[in-house]
N, C-alpha and C positions, 0 to 999 in steps of 0.2 A: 408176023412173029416178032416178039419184042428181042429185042437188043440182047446178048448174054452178058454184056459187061455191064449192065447197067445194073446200078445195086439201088433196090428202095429201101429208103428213111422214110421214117413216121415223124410226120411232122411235130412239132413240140406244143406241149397243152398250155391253154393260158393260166390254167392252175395253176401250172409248176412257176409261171413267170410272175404272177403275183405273190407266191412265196417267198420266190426269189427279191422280188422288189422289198416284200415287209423286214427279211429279213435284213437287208443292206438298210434300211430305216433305223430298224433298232439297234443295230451297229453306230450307225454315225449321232442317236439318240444317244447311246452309252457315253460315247466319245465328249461328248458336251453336256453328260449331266456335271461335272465341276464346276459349269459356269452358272448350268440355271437351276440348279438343283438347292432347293432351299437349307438353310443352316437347324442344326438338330435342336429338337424341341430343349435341350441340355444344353446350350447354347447363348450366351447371353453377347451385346457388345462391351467392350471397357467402358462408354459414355454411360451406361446403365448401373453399370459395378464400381466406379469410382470414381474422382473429381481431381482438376488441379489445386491444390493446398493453395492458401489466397486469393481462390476464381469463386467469389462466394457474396451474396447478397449483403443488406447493410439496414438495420432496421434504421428511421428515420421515428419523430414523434416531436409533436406542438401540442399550444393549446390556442385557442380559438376564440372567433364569437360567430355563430351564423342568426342572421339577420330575415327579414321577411315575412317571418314564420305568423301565420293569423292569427294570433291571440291565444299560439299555445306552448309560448317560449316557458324559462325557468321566472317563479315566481320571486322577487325580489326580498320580500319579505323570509326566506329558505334560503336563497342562495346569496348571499351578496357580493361575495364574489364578482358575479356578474355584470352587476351596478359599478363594482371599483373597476372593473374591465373595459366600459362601454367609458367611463369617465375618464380613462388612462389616454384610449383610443382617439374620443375627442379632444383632448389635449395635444394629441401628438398633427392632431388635424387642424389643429390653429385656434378653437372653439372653447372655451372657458363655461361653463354655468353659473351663474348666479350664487350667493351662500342661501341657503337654505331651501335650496331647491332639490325634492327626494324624488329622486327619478324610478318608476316601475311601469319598467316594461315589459310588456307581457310578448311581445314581437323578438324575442332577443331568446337565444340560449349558447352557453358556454359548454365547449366540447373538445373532446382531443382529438386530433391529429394524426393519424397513422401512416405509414408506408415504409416500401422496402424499397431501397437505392440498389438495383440490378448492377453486377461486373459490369465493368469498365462504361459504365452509362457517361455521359459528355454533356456537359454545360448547354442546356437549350434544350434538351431532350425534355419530352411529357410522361411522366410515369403515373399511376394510379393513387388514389387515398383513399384512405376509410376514417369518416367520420364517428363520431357518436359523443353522446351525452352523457356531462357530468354533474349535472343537476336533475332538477324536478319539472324538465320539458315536458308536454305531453307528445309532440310531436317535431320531428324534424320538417316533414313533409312540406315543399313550396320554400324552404331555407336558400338562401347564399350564401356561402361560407366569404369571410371580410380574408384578405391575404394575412398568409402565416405563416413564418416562416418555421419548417421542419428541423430539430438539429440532431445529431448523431453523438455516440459515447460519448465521443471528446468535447461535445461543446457548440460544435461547429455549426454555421448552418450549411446545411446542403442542399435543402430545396425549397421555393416559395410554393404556398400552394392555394387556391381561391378558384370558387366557382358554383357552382348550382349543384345544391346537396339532392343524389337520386333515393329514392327511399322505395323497396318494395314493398311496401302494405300500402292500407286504408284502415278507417275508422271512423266510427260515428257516433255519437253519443245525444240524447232526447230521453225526457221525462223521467229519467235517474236509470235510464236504460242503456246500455254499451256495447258495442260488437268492433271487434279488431283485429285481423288478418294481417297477420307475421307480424313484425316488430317497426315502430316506428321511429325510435330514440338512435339508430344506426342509419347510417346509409352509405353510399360510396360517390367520388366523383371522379369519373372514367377520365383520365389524361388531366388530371385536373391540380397536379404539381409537376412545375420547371424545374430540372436539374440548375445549380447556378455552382455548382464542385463537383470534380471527377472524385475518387477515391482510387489513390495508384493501387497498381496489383506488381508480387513479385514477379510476373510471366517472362520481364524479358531480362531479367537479371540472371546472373550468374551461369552456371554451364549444365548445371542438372533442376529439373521439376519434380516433385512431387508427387504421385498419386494417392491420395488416400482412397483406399478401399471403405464402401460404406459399410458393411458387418466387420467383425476384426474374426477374419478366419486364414489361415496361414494357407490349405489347399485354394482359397479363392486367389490373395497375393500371388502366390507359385504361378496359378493360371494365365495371371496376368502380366507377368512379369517376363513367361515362355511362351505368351502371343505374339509381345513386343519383340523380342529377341526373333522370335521366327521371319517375322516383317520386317525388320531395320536393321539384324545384324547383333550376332553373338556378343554380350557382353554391355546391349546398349541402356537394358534395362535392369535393377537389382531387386529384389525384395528386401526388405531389409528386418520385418517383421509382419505379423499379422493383419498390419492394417495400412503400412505405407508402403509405398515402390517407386524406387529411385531410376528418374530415366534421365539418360544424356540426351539433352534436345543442340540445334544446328546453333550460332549463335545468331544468326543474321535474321531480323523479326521476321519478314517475311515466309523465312523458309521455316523458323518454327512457327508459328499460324501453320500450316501447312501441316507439319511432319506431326504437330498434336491434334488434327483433322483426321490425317488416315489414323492415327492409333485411337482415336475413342470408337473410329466404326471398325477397330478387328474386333473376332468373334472369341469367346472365351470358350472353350470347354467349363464346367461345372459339375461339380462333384457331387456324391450324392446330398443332400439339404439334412442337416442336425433333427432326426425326429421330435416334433414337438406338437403338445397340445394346448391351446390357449383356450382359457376358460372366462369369459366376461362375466361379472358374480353380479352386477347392474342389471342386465338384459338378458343372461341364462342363455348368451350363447356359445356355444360351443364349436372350435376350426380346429383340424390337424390336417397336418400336409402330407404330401404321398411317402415318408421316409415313416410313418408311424405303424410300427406293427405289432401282433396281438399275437402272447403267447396261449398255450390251453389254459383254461382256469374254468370254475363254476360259479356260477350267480346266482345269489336270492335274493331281489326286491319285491318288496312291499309297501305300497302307499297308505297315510295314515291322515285323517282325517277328523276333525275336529269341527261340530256346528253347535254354536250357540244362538238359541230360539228364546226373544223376551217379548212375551203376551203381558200388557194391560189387563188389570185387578181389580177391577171397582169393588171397594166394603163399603157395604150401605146400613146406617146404623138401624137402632129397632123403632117404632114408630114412639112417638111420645120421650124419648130417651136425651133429648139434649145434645145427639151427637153430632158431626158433622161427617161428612162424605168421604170419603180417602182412593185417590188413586193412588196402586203400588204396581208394583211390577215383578210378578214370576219368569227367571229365567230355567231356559231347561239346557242343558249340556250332553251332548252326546259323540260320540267317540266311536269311528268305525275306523275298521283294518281290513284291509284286503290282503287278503294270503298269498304270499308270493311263490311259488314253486322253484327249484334250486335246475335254473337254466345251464347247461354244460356248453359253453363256447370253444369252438372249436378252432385252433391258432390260425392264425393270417398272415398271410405274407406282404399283401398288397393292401391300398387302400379300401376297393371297394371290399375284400375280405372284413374288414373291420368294419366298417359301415355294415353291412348286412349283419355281422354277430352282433354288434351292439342294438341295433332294430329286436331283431327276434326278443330282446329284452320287452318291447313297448314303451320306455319309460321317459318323460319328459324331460326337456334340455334341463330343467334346473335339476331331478334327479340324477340327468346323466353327469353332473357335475361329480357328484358324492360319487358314484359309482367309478368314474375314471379316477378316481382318490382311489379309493380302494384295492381298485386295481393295478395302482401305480404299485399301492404298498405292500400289497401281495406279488412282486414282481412278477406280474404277467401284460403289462402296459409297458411296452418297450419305448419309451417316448419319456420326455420332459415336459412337465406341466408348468404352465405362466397363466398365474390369476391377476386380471388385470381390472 
């Protein structure tokens, strides 16, 4: 006979225990979504949304001779330029000519010199060029650029630059026949100008930096200005207007390096984007962003169409008659319209709302041009239209 004191328990079900386990998971999941939980699609960094005022590129620009080129440099005779170029150059090489001696080279073309001198770049550094042609080259292709020195606004030189012109095409020509793939009169050569001048930047002077905001909108500034402040401490950031914002940075270089490192990756809130339609009148295309929205309205398009057809006439005169032959030419002109029925769209809130009323129309990007006119003018196109 069993025991009276003894009291039975039901043991416990593993169901209940992997319940239990999932649920202490999403607990301690909850707990740490702040750290790996990604930033809202609304969401931009300060590096994205604006710059230090004076942390800014520097266009550079020469002029040139590149050399090598097979027989398909600038024609001497069109450019001469090129001839007083190449005889400047050999002068400065120790080398005199002869009098009367008319140099045409066909190996030769005169071109300009392009590039951009990166912040805070340093004496020795390699940066990029883009070459190309100011004459009647036929091709760069198999070029070396002679050194040239690059100068800047003031004058200055700031980079030499010389080397092996890359060119992406080809081309070939036989029997008055021609075929040519991309452009040849351009090319670039990769690392192919020395920094030989820095360009100072304001960064380590004074007690406050700059932010310019790249749109000028005062809720972006605000944004940015209450990121700063959040991360570094009340009071350390200003707006000052819709497009600048004034931060106190450390004075000691190192630690500003640093202190404008974390603020370009804080995250910004963003507001809702200014409805707007941009209409390319070139390509007939058509972009709006998700802030563009569609009041009720109705629509009647109609496309109109125009073909003119010219057939060949021969009058042949009467036999015996002295006359001659005449080809003239009958054009015919004809004019269709396709009737348009008056479509009722129906308002939209969101983007794909509007996309889809504007479909149900059928009507091509270049009509959809006129059409968002229209609509604009009939205010039922909640948006601001840029024809560009």
């Amino acid at each position: 006979m069993d025991d009276p004191t003894t009291t039975w328990r039901r043991p416990p079900r593993r169901g209940a225990e992997r319940m239990l386990r999932l649920a202490l998971w999403l607990a301690a999941l909850a707990a740490s979504a702040a750290v790996w939980w990604p930033v809202s699609a609304h969401a931009a960094r300060i590096k994205d949304l604006a710059a230090v005022q004076g942390v800014r590129a520097n266009a550079l620009v020469g002029y040139g001779l590149v050399v090598g080129l097979d027989g398909t440099g600038d024609q001497s005779t069109q450019t001469p330029y090129t001839v007083q170029s190449l005889n400047s150059m050999l002068q400065q090489l120790g080398i005199t000519l002869p009098p009367g001696i008319n140099l045409q080279p066909k190996n030769v073309a005169a071109v300009m010199v392009t590039a951009n001198l990166p912040p805070f770049a340093q004496p020795g550094q390699a940066i990029d060029v883009t070459v190309a042609s100011v004459g009647n080259a036929k091709s760069l292709r198999g070029g070396t650029l002679i050194a040239t020195p690059l100068k800047g606004a003031d004058g200055q030189v700031y980079a030499l630059a010389q080397g092996h012109v890359a060119v992406g095409g080809a081309g070939a020509a036989a029997g008055g026949s021609k075929v040519q793939i991309n452009h040849l009169n351009a090319g670039r050569i990769p690392q192919g100008a020395t920094v030989e001048r820095g360009v100072p930047t304001p960064l380590h002077g004074g007690e406050f930096v700059q932010l310019d905001v790249s749109a000028a909108d005062f809720a972006t500034a605000r944004g940015v200005a209450e990121a700063i402040n959040r991360a570094k401490g009340e009071g350390t950031a200003t707006a000052l207007d819709g497009r600048a914002v004034r931060v106190r940075v450390p004075a000691e270089p190192g630690a500003r390096v640093a202190f404008l490192a974390d603020v370009e990756n804080l995250p910004v809130e963003l507001a809702r984007p200014t409805a707007r339609v941009v209409l390319n009148s070139r390509t007939g295309s058509v972009v709006m962003n998700e802030a563009v929205t569609l009041g009720p309205c109705a629509v009647a398009h109609g496309s109109l169409q125009v073909t003119i057809t010219s057939t060949p006439v021969v009058s042949q005169p009467e036999p015996l008659s002295q006359g001659r032959t005449v080809v003239a030419e009958r054009a015919d002109i004809a004019v269709t319209q396709q009737g348009g029925s008056l479509i009722e769209l129906p308002a939209g809130a969101r983007l794909a709302d509007v996309v889809k009323a504007l479909n149900m129309l059928g009507a091509t990007p270049q009509d959809l041009q006129a059409i968002l006119q229209a609509m604009k003018a009939a205010g039922a196109l909640k948006a601001e239209l840029e024809v560009i």
